[in-house]
N, C-alpha and C positions, 0 to 999 in steps of 0.2 A: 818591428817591420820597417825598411827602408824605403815606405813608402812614394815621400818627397825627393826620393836623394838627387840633390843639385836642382830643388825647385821645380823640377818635370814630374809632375806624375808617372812614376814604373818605369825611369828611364834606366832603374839601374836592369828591367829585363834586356837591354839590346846588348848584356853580357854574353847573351845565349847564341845571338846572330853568330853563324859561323861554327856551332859547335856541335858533335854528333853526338846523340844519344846514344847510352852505353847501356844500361840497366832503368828499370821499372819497378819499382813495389808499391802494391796497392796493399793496404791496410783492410780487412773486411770481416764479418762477422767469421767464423768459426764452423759456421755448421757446415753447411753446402754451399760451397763459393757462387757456385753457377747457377744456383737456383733458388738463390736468398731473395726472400722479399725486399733486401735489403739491399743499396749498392755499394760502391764502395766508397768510404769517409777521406778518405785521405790518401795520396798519389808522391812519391817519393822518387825523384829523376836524376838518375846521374848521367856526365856527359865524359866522352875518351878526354881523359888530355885538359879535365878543367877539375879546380880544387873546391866548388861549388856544386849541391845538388839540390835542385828545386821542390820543395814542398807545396803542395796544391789543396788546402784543406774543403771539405764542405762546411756551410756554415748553420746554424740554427734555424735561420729565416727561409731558408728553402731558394734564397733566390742571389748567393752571394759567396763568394769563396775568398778562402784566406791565402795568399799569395806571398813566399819570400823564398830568398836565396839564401841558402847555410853552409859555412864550412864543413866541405867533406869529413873532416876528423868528426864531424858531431852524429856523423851518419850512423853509425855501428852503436852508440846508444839509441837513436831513434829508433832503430829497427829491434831492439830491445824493449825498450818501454811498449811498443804495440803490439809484442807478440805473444797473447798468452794463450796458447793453443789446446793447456789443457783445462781452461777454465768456459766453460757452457755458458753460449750466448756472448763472449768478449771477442773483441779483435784476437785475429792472426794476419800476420803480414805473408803476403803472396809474392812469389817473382812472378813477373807478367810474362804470359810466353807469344810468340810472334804472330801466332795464330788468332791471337784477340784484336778486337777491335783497338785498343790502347795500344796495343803489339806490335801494330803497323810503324810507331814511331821507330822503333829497338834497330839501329844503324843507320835510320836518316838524321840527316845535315841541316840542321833551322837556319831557314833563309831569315826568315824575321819573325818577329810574333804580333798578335795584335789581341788588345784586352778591351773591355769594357768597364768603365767606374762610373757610378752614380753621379746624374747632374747636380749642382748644387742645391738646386731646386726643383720637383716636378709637381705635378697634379693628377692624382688620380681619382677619379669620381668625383672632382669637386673640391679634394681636400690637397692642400699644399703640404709638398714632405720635403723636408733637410734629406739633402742626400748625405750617405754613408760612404766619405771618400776612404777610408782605410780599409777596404774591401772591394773586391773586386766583382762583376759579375760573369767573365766569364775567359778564359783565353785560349785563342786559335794559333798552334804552328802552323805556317806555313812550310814547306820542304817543296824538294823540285818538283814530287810526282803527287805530294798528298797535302792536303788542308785538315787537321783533324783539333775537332772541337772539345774543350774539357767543360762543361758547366754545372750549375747547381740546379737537376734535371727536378727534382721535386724534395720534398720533406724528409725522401729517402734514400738519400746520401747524391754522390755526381755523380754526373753525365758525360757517355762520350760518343764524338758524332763524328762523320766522314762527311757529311755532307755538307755540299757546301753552302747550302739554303738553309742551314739548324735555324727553327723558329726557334728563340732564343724569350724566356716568357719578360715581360714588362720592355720589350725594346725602347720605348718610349721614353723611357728615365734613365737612360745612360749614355755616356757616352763611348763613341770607338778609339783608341790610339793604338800606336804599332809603332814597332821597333825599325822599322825599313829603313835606310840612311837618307832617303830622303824626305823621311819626317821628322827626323830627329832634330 
């Protein structure tokens, strides 16, 4: 993961600024997409016009996602290894369609993005925790007309929100940074 690249934390996400999303695939169980108890594991983003497509994992802990940028060429195996459609209870990979809540991105233009990563240190109930900087908690595009939120909504796979108030769980032990030019 190029987590540090050039000592910034996720700085290499302000790749994205400027670039329109093209395609969607969520990764999800197999049975009933839309009615799985289950959400979807992992988010697969490509953009027009860039040789990069964003992987969005959920993570184990319920409260953390795996975030990096992959060369396009690697994409058509990704979408391979998660698709096994005829195997009961595994992943299949979805194209997302415009009418989903994730959907809304499919043709808009990211002004910026903005993520949340573990303090180094926080406190919950008393007990001091090492944050977990190679993971992410959670990341919001922006675009001209939408804010929509990706996170790790529970135990059961991500989260995706339009809102722009998403109670976001342990706010407390992260921090916010974004891709905007002027905070880079």
């Amino acid at each position: 993961m190029n987590f540090q690249l050039n000592g910034k934390t996720g700085i290499w996400l302000n790749k994205l600024n400027g670039k329109t999303v093209d395609k969607i695939y969520q990764v999800d169980y197999n049975n009933d997409r839309h009615n799985d108890d289950y959400l979807p594991w992992i988010f697969l983003i490509t953009f027009a016009e860039f040789d990069q497509y964003l992987k969005i994992e959920g993570d184990f802990d319920g409260s953390h996602l795996k975030i990096n940028l992959r060369e396009k060429s690697l994409l058509k195996n990704e979408l391979k290894e998660n698709n096994l459609p005829n195997e009961l209870d595994l992943w299949q990979v979805y194209e997302t369609k415009s009418d989903e809540k994730l959907g809304r991105l499919l043709g808009q233009r990211i002004d910026f993005v903005e993520f949340g990563v573990d303090k180094d240190e926080f406190e919950i109930n008393g007990t001091k925790i090492k944050g977990q900087k190679e993971f992410f908690n959670f990341i919001r595009f922006y675009c001209k007309n939408l804010n929509l939120t990706v996170f790790e909504g529970s135990l059961t796979g991500l989260g995706v929100s339009d809102d722009k108030h998403v109670k976001l769980n342990f706010e407390e032990t992260f921090e916010i940074h974004n891709t905007n030019k002027n905070n880079c």
